[in-house]
MMTF fields as JSON, N, C-alpha, C and O atoms, coordinates in Angstrom:
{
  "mmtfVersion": "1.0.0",
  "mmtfProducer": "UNKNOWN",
  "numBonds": 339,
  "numAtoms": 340,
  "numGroups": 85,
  "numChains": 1,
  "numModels": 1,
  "chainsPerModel": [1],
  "groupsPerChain": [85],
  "chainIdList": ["A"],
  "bondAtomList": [4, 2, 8, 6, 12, 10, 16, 14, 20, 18, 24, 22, 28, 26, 32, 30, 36, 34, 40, 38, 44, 42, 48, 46, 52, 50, 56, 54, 60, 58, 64, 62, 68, 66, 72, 70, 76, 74, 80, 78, 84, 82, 88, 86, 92, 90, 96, 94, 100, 98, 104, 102, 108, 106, 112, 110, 116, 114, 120, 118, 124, 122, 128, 126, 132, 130, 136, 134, 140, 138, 144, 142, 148, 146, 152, 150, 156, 154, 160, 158, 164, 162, 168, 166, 172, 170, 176, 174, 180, 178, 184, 182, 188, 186, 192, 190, 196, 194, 200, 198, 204, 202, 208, 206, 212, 210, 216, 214, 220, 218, 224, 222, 228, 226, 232, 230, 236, 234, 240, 238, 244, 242, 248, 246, 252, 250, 256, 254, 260, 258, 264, 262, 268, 266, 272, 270, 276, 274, 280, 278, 284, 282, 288, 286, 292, 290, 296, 294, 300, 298, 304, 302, 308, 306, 312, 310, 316, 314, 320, 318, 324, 322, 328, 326, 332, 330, 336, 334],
  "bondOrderList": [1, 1, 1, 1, 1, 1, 1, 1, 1, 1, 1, 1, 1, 1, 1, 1, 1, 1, 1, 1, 1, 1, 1, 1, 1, 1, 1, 1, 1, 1, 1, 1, 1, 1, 1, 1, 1, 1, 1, 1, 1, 1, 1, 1, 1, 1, 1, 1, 1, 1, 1, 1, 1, 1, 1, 1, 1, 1, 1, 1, 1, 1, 1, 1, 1, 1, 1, 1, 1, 1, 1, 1, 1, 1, 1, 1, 1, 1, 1, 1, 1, 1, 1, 1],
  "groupList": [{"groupName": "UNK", "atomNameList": ["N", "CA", "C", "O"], "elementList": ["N", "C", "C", "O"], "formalChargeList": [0, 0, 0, 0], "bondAtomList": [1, 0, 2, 1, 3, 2], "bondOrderList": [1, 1, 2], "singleLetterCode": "X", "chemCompType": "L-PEPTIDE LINKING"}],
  "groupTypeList": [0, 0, 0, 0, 0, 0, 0, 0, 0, 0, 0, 0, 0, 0, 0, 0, 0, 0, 0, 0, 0, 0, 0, 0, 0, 0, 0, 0, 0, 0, 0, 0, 0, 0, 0, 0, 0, 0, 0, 0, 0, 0, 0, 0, 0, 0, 0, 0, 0, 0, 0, 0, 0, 0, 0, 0, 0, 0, 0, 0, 0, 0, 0, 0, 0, 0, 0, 0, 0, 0, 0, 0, 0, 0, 0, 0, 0, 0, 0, 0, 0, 0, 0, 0, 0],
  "groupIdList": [1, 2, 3, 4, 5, 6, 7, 8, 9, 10, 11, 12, 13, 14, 15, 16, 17, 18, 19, 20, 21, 22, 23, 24, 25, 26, 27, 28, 29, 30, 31, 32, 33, 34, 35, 36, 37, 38, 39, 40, 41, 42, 43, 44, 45, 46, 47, 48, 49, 50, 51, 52, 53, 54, 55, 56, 57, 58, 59, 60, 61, 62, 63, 64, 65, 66, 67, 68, 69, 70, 71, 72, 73, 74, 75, 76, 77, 78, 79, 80, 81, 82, 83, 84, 85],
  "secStructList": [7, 7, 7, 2, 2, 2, 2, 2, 2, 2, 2, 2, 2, 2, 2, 2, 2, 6, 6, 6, 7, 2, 2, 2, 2, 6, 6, 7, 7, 7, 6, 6, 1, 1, 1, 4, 4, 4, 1, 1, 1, 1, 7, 7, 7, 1, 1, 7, 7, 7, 6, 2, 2, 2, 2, 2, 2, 2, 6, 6, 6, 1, 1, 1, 6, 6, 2, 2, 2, 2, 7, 7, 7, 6, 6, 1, 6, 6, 1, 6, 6, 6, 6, 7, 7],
  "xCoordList": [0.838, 0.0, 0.881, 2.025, 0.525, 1.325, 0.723, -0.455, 2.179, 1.602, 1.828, 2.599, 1.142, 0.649, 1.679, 1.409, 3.289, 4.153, 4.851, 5.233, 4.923, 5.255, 4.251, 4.638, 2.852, 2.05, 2.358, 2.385, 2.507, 2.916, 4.055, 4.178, 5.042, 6.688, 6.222, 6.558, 5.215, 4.879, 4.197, 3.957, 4.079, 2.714, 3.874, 3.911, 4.939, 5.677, 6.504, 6.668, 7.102, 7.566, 7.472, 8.178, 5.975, 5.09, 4.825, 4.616, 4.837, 4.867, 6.256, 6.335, 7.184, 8.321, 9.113, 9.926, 8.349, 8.429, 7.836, 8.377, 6.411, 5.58, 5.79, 4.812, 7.297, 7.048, 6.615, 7.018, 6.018, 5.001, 3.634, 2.863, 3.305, 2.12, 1.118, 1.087, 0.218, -0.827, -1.564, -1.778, -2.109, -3.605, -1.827, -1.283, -1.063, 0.317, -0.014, -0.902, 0.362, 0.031, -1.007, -0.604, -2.301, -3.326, -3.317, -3.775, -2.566, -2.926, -1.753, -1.393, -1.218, 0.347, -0.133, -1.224, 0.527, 0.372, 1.153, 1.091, 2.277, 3.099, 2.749, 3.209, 1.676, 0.609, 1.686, 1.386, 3.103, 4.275, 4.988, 5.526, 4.853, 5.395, 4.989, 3.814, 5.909, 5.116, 4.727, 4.103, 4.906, 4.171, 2.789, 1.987, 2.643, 1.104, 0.093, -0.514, -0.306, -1.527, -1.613, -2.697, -0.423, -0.592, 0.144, 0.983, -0.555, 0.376, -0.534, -0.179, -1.777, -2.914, -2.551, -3.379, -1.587, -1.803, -2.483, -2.83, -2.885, -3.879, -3.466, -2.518, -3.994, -3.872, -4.951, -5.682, -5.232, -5.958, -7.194, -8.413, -6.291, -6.303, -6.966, -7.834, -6.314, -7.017, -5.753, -5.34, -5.026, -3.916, -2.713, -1.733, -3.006, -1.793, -0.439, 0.713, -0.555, 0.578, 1.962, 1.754, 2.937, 4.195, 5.049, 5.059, 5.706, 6.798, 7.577, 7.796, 8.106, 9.094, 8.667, 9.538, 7.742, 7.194, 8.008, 8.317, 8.639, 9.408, 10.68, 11.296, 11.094, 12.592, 12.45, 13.538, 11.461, 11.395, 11.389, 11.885, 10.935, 11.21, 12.362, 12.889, 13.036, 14.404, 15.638, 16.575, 15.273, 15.739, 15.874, 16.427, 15.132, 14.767, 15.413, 15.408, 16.073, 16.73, 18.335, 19.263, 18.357, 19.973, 19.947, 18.982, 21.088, 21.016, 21.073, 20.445, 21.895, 21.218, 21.088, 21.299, 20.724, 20.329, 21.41, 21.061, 22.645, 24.059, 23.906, 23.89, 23.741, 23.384, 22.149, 22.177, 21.154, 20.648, 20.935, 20.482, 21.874, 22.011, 23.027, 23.283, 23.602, 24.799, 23.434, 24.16, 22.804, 21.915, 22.315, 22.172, 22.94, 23.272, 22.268, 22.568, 20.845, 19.761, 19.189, 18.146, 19.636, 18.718, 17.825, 17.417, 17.556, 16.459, 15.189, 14.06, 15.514, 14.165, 13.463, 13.73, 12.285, 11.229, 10.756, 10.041, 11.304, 11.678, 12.658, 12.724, 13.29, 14.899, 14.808, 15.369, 13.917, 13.97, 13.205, 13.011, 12.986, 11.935, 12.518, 11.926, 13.678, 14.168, 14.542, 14.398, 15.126, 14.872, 14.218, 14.677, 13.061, 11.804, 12.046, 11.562, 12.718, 13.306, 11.879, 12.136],
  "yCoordList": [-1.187, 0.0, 1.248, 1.152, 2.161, 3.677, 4.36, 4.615, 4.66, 5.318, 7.177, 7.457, 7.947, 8.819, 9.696, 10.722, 9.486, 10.39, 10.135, 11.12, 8.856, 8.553, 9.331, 9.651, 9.644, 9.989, 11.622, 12.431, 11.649, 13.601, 13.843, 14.908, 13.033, 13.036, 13.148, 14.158, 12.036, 11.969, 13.41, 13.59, 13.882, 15.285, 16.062, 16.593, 16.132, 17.146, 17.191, 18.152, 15.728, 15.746, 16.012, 16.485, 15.365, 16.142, 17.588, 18.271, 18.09, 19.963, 20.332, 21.014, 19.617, 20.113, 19.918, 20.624, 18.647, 18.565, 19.655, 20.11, 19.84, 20.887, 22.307, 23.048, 22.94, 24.015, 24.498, 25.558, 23.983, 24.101, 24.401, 24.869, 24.172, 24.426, 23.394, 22.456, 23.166, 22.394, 22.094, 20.909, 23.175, 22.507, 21.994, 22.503, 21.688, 21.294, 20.144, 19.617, 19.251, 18.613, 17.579, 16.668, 18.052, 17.767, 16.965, 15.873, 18.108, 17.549, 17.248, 17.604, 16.477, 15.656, 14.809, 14.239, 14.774, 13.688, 12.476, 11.728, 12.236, 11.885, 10.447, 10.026, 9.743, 8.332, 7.272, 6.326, 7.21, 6.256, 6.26, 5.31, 7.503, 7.738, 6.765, 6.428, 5.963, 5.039, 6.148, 5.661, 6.88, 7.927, 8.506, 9.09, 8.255, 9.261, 9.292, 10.344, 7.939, 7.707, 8.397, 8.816, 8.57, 9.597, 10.753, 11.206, 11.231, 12.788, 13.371, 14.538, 13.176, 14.276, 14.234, 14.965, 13.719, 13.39, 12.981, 13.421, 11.603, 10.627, 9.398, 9.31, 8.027, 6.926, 6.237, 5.751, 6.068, 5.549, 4.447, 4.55, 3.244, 2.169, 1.236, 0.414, 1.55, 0.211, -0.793, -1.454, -0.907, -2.06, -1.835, -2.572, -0.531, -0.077, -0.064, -0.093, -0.034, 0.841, -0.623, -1.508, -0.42, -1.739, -0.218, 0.927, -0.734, -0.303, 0.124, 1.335, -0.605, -0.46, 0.886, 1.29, 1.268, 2.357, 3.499, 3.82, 4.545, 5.362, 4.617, 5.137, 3.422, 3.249, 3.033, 3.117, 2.782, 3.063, 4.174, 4.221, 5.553, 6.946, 6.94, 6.988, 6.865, 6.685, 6.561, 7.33, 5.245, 4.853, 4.832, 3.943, 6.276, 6.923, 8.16, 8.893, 8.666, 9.522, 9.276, 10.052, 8.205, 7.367, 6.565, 5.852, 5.982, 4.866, 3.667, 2.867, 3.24, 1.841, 1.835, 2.92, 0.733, 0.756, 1.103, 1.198, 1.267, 1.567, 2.866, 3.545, 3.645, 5.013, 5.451, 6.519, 4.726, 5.383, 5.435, 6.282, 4.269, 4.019, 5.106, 5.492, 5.618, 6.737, 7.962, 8.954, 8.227, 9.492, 10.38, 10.126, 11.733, 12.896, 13.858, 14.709, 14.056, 15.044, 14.915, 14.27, 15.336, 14.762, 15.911, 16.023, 16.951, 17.777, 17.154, 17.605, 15.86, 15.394, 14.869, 14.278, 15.133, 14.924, 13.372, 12.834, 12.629, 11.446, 10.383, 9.154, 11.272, 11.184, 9.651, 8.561, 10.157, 9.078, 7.727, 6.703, 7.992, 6.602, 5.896, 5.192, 6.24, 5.695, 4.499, 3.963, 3.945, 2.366, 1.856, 1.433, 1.795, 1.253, 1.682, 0.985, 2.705, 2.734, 3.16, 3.255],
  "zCoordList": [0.0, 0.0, 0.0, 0.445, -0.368, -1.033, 0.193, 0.444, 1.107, 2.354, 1.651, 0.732, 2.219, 2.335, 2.166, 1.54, 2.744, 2.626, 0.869, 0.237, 0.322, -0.913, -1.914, -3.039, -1.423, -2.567, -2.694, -3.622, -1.713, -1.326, -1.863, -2.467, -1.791, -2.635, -3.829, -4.448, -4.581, -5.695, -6.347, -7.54, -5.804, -5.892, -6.349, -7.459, -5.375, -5.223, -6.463, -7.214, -6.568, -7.8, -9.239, -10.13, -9.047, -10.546, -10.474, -11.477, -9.14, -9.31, -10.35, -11.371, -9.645, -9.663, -11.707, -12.303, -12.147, -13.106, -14.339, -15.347, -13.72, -14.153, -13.945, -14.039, -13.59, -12.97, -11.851, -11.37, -11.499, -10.307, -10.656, -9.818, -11.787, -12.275, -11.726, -12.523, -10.603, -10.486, -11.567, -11.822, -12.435, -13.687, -14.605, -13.625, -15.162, -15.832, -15.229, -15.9, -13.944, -13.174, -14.322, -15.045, -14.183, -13.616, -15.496, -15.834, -16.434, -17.669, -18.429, -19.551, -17.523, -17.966, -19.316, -19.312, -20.179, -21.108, -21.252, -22.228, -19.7, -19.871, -19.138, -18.077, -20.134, -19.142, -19.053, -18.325, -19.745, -19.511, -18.064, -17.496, -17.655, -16.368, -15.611, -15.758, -14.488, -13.83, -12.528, -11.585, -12.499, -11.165, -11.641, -10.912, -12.963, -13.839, -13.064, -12.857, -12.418, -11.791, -10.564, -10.157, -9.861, -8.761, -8.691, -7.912, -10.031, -9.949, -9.457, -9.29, -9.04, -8.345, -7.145, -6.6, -6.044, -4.616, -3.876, -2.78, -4.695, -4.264, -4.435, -5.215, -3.8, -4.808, -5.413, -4.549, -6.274, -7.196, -6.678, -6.811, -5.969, -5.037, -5.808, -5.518, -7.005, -8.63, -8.407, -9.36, -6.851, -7.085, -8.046, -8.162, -8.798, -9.981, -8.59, -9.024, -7.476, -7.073, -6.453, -5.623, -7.047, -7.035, -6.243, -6.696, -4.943, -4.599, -5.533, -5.556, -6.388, -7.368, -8.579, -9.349, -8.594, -9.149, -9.278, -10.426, -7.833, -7.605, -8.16, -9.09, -7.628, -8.017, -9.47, -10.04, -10.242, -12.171, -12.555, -13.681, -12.036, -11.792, -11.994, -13.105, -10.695, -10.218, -11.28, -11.494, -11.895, -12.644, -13.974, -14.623, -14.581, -15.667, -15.475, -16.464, -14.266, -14.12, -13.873, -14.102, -13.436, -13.535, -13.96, -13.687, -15.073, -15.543, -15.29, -15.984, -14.162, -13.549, -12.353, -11.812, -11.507, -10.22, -9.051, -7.874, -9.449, -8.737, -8.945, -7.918, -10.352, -9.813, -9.014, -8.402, -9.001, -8.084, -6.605, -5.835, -6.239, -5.068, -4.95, -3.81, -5.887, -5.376, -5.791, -5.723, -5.955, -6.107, -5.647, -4.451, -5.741, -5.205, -5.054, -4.216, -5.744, -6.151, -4.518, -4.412, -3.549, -2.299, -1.728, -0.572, -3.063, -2.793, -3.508, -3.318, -4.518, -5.009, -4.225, -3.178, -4.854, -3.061, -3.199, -2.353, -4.523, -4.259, -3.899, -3.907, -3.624, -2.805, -1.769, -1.874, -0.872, 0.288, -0.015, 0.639, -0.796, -1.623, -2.928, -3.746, -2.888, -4.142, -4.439, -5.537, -3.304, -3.345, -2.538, -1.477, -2.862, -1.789, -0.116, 0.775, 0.128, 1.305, 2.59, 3.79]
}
């Protein structure tokens, strides 16, 4: 289950992608993202949600799973969730 502080990381992150634009947010076209479904700061609770979700994020931003474990970005507000942590 997608506790409450991961979905808020998630929120934050899609602000942060968007500018900070909330309605940007809201009309992402970007449905590949594995975060898409909870870019509103919600969860869905259609069972879409795999731990491994953020670390596929993650891992679209570094190229393999050793970089993420060295991740330096530790203002992303998916920072602390990056390997299922």
């Amino acid at each position: 289950m997608l506790k409450i502080n991961q979905i808020k990381s998630i929120k934050n992150f899609c602000l942060w992608c968007c500018d900070e634009l909330e309605n940007e947010v809201k009309l992402c076209p970007s449905v590949k993202c594995p975060l898409w479904k909870f870019r509103k700061g919600r969860n869905p609770n259609d069972g879409s949600f795999a731990p491994t979700q953020i670390e596929l994020k993650c891992s679209d931003c570094q190229e393999d799973k050793t970089e993420v474990i060295k991740c330096s970005f530790k203002d992303c507000p998916l920072y602390p969730y990056r390997l299922n942590k």
